[in-house]
C-alpha positions in Angstrom: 68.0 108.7 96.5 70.1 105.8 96.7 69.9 104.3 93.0 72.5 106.1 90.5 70.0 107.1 88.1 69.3 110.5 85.7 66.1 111.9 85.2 67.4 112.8 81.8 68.2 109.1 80.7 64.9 107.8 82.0 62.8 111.0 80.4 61.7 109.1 77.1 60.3 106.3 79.3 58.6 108.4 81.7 56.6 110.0 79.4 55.3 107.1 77.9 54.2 106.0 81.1 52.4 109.2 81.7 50.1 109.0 78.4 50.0 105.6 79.5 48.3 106.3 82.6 46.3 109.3 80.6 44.7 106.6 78.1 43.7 104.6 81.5 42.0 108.0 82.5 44.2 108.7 85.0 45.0 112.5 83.8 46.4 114.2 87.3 49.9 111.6 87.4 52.9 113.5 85.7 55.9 112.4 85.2 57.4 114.4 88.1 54.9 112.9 90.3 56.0 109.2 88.5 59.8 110.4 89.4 59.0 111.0 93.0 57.1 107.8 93.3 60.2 105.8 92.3 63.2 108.0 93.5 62.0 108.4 96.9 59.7 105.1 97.5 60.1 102.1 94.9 64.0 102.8 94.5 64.7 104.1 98.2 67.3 101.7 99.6 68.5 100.4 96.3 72.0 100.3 95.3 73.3 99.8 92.0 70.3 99.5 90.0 70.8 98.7 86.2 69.1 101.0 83.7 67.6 97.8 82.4 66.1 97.1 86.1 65.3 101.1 86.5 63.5 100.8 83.1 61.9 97.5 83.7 60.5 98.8 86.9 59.1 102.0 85.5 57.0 99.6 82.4 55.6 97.3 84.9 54.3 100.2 87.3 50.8 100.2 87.7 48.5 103.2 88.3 47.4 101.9 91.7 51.3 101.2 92.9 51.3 105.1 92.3 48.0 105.8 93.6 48.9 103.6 97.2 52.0 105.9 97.6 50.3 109.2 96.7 47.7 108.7 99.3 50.4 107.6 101.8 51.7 110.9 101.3 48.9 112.7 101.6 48.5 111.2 105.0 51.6 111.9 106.0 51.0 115.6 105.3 47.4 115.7 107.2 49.5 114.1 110.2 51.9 117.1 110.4 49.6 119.9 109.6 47.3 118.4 112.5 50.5 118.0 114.8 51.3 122.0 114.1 47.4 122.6 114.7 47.9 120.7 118.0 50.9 122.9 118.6 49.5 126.1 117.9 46.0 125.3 120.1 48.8 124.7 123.3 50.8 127.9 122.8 
């Protein structure tokens, strides 16, 4: 994680964005999952982010931003458990 940012300070905001995305019906996102989102994909090769700009970003994230990146994930983890599949079916 390149941005200088707690989960601690951004906690209050977090979870506000989590009921937020429960009143849209959107029950399965958690903050942790919210955390991940930003800390390893929207803040990834940022340096010296403000708390204003880390807050800022976190109001203004929409449920299919996170959605996009969840299933981009999810890809990435078919991809490796059909490369060890692939492995296996050699050996």
């Amino acid at each position: 994680m390149s941005v200088n940012c707690k989960y601690e300070n951004l906690e209050p905001w977090l979870l506000l964005k989590a009921d937020e995305f429960k009143l849209m019906g959107y029950n399965e996102i958690s903050l942790n999952e919210i955390w991940l989102y930003l800390t390893s994909f929207k803040w990834k090769n940022r340096q010296d982010l403000s708390f204003h700009q880390q807050v800022s970003d976190l109001s203004s994230l929409k449920p299919t931003e996170y959605l996009s990146f969840a299933l981009m994930q999810r890809q990435k983890e078919a991809e490796k458990e059909v490369d060890l599949l692939d492995i296996d079916d050699l050996l």
